[in-house]
C-alpha positions in Angstrom: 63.4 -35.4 37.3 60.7 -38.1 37.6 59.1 -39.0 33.9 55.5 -39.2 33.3 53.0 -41.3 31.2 49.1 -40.1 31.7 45.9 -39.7 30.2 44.8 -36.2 28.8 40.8 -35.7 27.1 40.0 -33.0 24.3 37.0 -32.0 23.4 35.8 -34.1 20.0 32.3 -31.9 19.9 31.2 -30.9 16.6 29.8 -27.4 18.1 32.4 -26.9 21.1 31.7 -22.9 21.5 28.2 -23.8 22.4 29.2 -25.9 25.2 27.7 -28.9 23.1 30.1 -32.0 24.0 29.8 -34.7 21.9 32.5 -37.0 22.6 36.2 -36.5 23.7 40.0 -37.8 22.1 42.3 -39.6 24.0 45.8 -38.1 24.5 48.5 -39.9 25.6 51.3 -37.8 27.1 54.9 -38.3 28.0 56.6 -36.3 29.8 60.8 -37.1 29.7 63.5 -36.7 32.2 64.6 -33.4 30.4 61.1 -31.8 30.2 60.2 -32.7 27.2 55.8 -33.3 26.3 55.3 -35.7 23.3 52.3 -36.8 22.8 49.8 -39.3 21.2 46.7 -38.2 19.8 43.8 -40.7 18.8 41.9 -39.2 16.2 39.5 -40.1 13.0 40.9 -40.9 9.5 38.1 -39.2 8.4 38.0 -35.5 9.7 35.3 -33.4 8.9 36.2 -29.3 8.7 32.9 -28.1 9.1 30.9 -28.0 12.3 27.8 -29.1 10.3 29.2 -32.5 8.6 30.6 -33.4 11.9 27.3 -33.3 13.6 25.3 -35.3 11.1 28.3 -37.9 10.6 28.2 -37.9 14.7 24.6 -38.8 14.3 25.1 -41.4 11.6 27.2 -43.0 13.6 25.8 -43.2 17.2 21.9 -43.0 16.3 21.6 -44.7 13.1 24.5 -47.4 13.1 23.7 -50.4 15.3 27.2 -51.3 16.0 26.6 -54.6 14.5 28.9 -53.9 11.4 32.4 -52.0 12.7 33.2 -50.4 9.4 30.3 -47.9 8.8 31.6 -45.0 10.8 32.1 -42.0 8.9 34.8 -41.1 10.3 36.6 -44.3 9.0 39.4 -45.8 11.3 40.8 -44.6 14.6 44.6 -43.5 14.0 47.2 -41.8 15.7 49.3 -38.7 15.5 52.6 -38.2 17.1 53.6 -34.7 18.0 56.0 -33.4 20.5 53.7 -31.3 22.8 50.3 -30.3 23.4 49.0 -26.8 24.4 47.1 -26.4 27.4 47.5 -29.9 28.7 48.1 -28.7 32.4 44.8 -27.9 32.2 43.1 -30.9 31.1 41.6 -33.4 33.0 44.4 -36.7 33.3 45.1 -39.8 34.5 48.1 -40.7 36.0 49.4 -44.0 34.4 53.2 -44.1 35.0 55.5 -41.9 37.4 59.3 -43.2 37.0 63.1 -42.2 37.1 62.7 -43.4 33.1 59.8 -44.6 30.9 61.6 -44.2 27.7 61.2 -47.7 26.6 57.4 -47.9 27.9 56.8 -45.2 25.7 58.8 -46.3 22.6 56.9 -49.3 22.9 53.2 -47.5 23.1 54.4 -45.2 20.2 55.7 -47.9 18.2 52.2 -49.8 18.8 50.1 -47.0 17.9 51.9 -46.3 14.7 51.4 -49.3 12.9 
């Protein structure tokens, strides 16, 4: 079985049962010779649990911030979680980035990078 590297987007929107989309997160997904999804997920340091907190720090950072300074965010740093699948990512839009017999060591090496 062919291994695969792509490209998967979730929905980052503070109010996402409205059809509101703010932004999106990143997944990266590998799928291994025996089947097996793992994933990398870029996400926020700083997560915000309620829909309302997550709007205004949204709006604190792409109305009011004027880029110039890189550490004002809210939502703090962009990190990454590791986790060994991902529901629904059939149905995702993706983007190919590798197709081989095996991308183990491609994606060792993207894992190891992210997780620093």
């Amino acid at each position: 079985m062919a291994e695969r590297i792509f490209m998967t987007f979730t929905n980052a929107s503070a109010l996402p049962y409205q059809g509101a989309v703010l932004g999106h997160h990143i997944v990266l997904n590998y799928i291994d010779s025996e089947g097996k999804h793992h994933t990398l997920e870029g996400v926020p340091e700083q997560k915000f649990d309620r829909n309302v907190a997550k709007f205004l720090a949204f709006v604190q950072e792409e109305g009011r911030s004027n880029g110039a300074n890189n550490t004002d965010s809210p939502f703090k740093r962009l990190r990454a979680e590791k986790r060994d699948a991902i529901r629904f990512a059939s149905n995702l839009p993706s983007t190919l980035i590798a197709e081989a017999d095996n991308l183990r060591s491609q994606w060792e090496r993207m894992t190891s990078l992210a997780m620093r």
